[in-house]
N, C-alpha and C positions, 0 to 999 in steps of 0.2 A: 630366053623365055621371058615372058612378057612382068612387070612388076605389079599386074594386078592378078591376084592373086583371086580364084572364084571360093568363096565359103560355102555353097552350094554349085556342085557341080554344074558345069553346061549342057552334059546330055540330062539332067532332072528337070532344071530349066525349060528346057525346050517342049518338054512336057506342056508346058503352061504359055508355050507361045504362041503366037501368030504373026506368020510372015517375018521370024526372029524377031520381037519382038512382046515385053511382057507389060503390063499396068499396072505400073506401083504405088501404092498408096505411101505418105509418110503420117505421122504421128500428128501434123498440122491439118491433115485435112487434101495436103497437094499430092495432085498422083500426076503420072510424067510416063510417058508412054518410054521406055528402055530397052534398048536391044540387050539381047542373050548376053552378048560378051560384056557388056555393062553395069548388067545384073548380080547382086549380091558377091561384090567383090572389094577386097581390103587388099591396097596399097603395101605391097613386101611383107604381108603378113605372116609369110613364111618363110623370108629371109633368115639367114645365119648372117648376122650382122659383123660377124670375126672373120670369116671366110674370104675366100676370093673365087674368082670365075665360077665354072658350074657347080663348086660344091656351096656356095651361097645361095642354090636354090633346090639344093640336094632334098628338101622334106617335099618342095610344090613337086619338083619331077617324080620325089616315090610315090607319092599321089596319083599323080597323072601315069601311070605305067603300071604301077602295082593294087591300086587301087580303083579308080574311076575307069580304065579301059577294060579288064577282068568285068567289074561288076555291072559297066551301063545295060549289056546287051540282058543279064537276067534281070536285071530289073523291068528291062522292057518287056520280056518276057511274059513278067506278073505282073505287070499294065498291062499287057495287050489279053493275057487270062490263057495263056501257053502254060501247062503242066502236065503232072505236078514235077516239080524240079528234084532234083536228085541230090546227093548229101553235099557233093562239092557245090553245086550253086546255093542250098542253104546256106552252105559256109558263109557264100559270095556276099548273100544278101546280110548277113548278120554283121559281117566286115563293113559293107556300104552306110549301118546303121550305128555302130561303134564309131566310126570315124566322123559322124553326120555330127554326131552328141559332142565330139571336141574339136572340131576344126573351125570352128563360128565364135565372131566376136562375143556373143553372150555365157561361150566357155569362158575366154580369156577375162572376159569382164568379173564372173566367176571366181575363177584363180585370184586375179587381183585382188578382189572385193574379201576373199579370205585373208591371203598375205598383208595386208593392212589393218584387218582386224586381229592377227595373230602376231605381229609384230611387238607389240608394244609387251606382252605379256611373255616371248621369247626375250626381250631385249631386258624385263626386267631380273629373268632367271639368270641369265648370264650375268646381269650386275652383283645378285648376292654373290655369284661366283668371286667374281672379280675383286669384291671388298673382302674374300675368306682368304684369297691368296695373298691381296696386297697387307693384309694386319698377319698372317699368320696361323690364325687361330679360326674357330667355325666361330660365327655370332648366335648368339641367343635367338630365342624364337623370337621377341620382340624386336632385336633387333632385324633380324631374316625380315618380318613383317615391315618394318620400317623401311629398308632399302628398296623393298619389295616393291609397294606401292609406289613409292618417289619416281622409282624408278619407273614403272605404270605412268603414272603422271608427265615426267617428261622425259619421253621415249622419243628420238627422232621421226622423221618418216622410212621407210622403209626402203626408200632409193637413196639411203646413205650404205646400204648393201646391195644395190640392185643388181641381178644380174639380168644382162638381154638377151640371155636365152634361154632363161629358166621357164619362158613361157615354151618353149618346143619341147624342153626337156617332158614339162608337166604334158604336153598333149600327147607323147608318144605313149607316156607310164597311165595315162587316164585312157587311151585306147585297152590297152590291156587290161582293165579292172573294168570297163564297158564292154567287152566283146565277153570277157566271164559270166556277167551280170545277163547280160542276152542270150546265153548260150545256158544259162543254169537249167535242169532238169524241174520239168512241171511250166515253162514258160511256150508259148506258140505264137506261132504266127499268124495273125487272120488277114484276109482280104475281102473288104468290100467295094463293092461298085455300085454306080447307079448310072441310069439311062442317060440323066443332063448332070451337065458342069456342075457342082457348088461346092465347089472344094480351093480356098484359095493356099498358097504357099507363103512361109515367112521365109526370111531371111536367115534362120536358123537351119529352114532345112524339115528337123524334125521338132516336135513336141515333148514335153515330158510332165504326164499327169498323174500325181497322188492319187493313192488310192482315197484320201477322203473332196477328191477332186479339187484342189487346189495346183496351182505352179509354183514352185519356189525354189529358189537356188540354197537354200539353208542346207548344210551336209548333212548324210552322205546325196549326192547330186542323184546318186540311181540306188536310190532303195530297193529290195528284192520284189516291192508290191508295185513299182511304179507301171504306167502304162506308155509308151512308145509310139505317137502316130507321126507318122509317114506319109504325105499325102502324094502319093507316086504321079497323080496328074487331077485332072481337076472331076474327072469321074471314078478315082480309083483310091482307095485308101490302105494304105499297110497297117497291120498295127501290131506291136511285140508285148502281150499280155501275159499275166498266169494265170487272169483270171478265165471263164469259160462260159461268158453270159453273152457273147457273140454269137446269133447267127447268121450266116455269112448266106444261105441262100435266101435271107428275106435282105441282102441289098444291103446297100447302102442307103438309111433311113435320113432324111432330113434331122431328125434328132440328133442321130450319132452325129453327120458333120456337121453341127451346129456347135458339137462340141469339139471336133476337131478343128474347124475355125477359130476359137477363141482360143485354143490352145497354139495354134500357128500366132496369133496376135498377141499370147502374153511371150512368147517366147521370141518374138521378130526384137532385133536392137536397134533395127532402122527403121523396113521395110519389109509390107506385104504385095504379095505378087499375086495376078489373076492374069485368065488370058484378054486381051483389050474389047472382046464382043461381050462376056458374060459378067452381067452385075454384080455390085458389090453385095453381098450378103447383108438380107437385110437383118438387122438390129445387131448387128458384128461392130463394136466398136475398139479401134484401137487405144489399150491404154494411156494415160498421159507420160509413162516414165517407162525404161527399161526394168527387169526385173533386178533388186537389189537384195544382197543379203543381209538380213536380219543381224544387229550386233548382237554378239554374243553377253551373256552375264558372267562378268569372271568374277570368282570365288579360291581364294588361296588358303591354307595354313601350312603351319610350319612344320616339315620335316628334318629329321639329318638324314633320310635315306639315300644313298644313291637314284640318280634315276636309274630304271629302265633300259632295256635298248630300245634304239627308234624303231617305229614302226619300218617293217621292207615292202621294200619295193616289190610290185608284182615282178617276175619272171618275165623277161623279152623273147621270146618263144620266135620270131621272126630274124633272122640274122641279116637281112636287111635293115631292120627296125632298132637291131642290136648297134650295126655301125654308125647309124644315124644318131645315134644317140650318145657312142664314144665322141661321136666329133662336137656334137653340141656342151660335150661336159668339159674336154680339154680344151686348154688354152693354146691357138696356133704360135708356134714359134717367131717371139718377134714383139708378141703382144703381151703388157703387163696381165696379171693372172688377177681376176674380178672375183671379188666373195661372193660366195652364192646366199641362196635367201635360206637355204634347208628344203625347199619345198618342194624344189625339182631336183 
């Protein structure tokens, strides 16, 4: 199997092509006419970097077999405006749109972008630990607060724990808290179309828009108010709402994909796609930076409580999805055993 990996599927792509090939704009202003299989793809991005032979691409193959060849044909289906679909292709299409929201670098950029701002405040909790066990004794609140922050202050970075596959782990467990999230009761699906093109595609795939219309990676990533656009071809727009102020036999309005455009372009990490005849949208500009998470404000006092338990993991409901994920947690024999981060 090939080590470039598509973040956006090939049969979506092809939606937006001509003559296999797409028009991609980057962030500098240069667009670069690209073929399909060229197109929005990361280098062993889904590699098992421990593994050997096929199960080292054991997550790109569940993709491609369980994923992307199930869902291309109903997607095409609701591009081409064939319904209405029935509960197993709703499944299909909700599956196609859970997995869209975490198989793209601006997930992983995401994940990152948390684990480094969460790091230094895990690394300092473990230290009060650490100084209660090494003296004996629990420290004072002044003292707790004291280590506390130090420890804040110089916390290494976070790839003195790193694990390389915490990133697979986290995308398998963020499909299952995205596919709940799109499937929740009171949420719908709409589709609009219109007559000509103006719909471009990012590199993400899909879109994800607050309800007070902003984009932001700041958690949780899919609030229950968020909105979902999809832009299934360059005349055809999905989109997985609760709200109900869609109506779908007045089209697809230049307005709505005006806002579906800029939603593809805050959320693209590299590149936006268009088919190579049809114009750039006009007054569409791509931002100057990926989307980045907001640091947090951390605020501590002193307990002697226990914590908590950690938060659980969603439920892996797929037993497919279930062995992918034993393999990504265990270390293969042979190989020293890597700390993990907590996150995956």
């Amino acid at each position: 199997m090939s080590r470039e990996h598509h973040l956006v599927p090939k049969y979506w792509l092809r939606a937006f092509a001509e003559d296999g090939h797409v028009l991609g704009r980057w962030r500098s202003g240069a667009e670069h006419r690209t073929p399909v299989r060229r197109a929005a793809v990361g280098r062993d991005f889904n590699t098992d970097p421990l593994a050997e032979g096929e199960r080292r691409v054991a997550l790109e193959t569940y993709l491609d077999h369980h994923v992307d060849g199930p869902c291309a044909p109903v997607l095409r289906a609701v591009r081409e405006g064939r319904g209405p679909l029935d509960e197993a292709q709703c499944a299909l299409v909700l599956d196609a749109l859970a997995w869209q929201v975490v198989r793209t670098q601006t997930f992983r950029s995401f994940d990152e972008q948390v684990g480094q701002q969460l790091f230094p405040a895990l690394w300092a909790v473990e230290a009060v630990g650490f100084c209660e066990e090494e003296l004996g004794r629990s420290l004072s609140d002044g003292e707790r607060m004291e280590v506390f922050w130090t420890a804040v202050g110089t916390a290494p970075g976070p790839w003195l724990v790193s694990d390389q596959r915490s990133a697979l782990r986290v995308m398998i467990r963020a499909f299952e808290r995205a596919r709940d999230v799109l499937a929740a009761p009171g949420r719908q699906l709409v589709v609009l179309r219109s007559a000509e093109p103006m719909l471009v595609l990012g590199d993400s795939g899909v879109a994800l828009r607050r309800k007070d219309g902003t984009f932001g990676l700041t958690p949780p990533l899919l609030p229950e108010t968020v909105e979902v656009f999809a832009p299934l071809s360059p005349t055809c727009l999905l989109i997985s709402t609760p709200r109900a102020h869609y109506r779908p036999q007045q089209g697809l309005t230049r307005r709505i994909a005006a806002k579906a455009n800029a939603s593809a372009a805050a959320w693209s990490q590299d590149a936006v796609y268009r088919p190579p005849s049809m114009p750039w949208p006009s007054r569409l500009q791509l931002p100057g930076a990926p989307l980045v998470v907001r640091p947090p404000r951390l605020t501590a006092a002193p307990t002697q409580q226990q914590p908590g338990p950690a938060p659980a993991h969603p439920e892996i409901r797929r037993s497919e999805l279930r062995d992918l994920l034993d393999q990504f947690t265990h270390t293969p024999a042979g190989q020293p055993p890597v700390p993990g981060r907590g996150r995956g």
